[in-house]
C-alpha positions as a Markdown table, in Angstrom:
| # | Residue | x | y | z |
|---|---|---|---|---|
| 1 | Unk | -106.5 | -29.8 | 34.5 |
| 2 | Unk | -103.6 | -28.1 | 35.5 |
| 3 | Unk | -102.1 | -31.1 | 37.6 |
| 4 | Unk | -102.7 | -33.4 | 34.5 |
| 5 | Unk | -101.4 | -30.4 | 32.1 |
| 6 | Unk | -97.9 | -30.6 | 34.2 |
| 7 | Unk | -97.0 | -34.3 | 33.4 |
| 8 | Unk | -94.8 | -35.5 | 31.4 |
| 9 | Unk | -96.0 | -38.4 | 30.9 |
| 10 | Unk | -99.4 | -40.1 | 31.5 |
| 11 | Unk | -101.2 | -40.0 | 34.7 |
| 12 | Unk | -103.5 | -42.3 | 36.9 |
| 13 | Unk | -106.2 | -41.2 | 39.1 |
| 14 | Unk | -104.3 | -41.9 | 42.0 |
| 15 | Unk | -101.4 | -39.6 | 41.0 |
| 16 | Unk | -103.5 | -36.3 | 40.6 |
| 17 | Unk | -105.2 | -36.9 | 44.2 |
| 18 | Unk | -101.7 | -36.4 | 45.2 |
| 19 | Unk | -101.4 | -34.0 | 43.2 |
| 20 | Unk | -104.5 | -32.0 | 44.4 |
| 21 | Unk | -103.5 | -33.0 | 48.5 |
| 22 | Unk | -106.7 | -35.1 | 48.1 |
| 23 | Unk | -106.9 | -38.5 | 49.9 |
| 24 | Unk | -105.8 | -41.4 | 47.7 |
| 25 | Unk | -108.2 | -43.8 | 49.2 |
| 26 | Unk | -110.4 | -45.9 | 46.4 |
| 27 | Unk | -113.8 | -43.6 | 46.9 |
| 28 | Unk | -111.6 | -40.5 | 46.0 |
| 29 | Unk | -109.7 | -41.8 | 43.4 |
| 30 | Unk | -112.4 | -43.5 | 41.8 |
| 31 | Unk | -114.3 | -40.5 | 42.1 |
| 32 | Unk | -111.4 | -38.6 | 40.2 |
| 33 | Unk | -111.1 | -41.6 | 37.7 |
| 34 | Unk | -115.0 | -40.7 | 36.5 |
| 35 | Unk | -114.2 | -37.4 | 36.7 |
| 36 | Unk | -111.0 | -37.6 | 33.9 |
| 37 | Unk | -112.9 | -40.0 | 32.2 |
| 38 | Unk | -115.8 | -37.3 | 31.7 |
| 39 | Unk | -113.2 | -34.4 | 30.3 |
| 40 | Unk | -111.5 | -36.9 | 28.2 |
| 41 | Unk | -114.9 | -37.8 | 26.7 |
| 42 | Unk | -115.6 | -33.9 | 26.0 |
| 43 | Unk | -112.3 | -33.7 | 24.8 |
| 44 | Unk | -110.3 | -32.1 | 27.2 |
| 45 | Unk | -108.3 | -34.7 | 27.8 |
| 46 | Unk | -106.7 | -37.2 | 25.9 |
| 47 | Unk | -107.4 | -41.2 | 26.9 |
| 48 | Unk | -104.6 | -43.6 | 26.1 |
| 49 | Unk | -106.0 | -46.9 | 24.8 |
| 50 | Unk | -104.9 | -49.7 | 27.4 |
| 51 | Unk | -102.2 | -51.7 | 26.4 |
């Protein structure tokens, strides 16, 4: 949360691996991807509509 919380502007998956050290590989960030997508659907996070 914290990682995303820092931003300034709108993250991907990909950038909070980094963020965290993680590997940036697809399993991982894909894994993250579901991950954000599950906090943003408890409302934790905020989803931008695509565009």
């Amino acid at each position: 949360m914290d990682a995303v919380r820092r931003a300034d502007t709108p993250v991907m998956a990909k950038q909070v691996c980094g963020e965290l050290g993680m590997s940036q590989e697809p399993a991982r960030s894909e894994a993250m991807r579901s991950k954000l997508n599950r906090l943003a659907e408890r409302g934790w996070l905020r989803k931008l509509a695509d565009g």
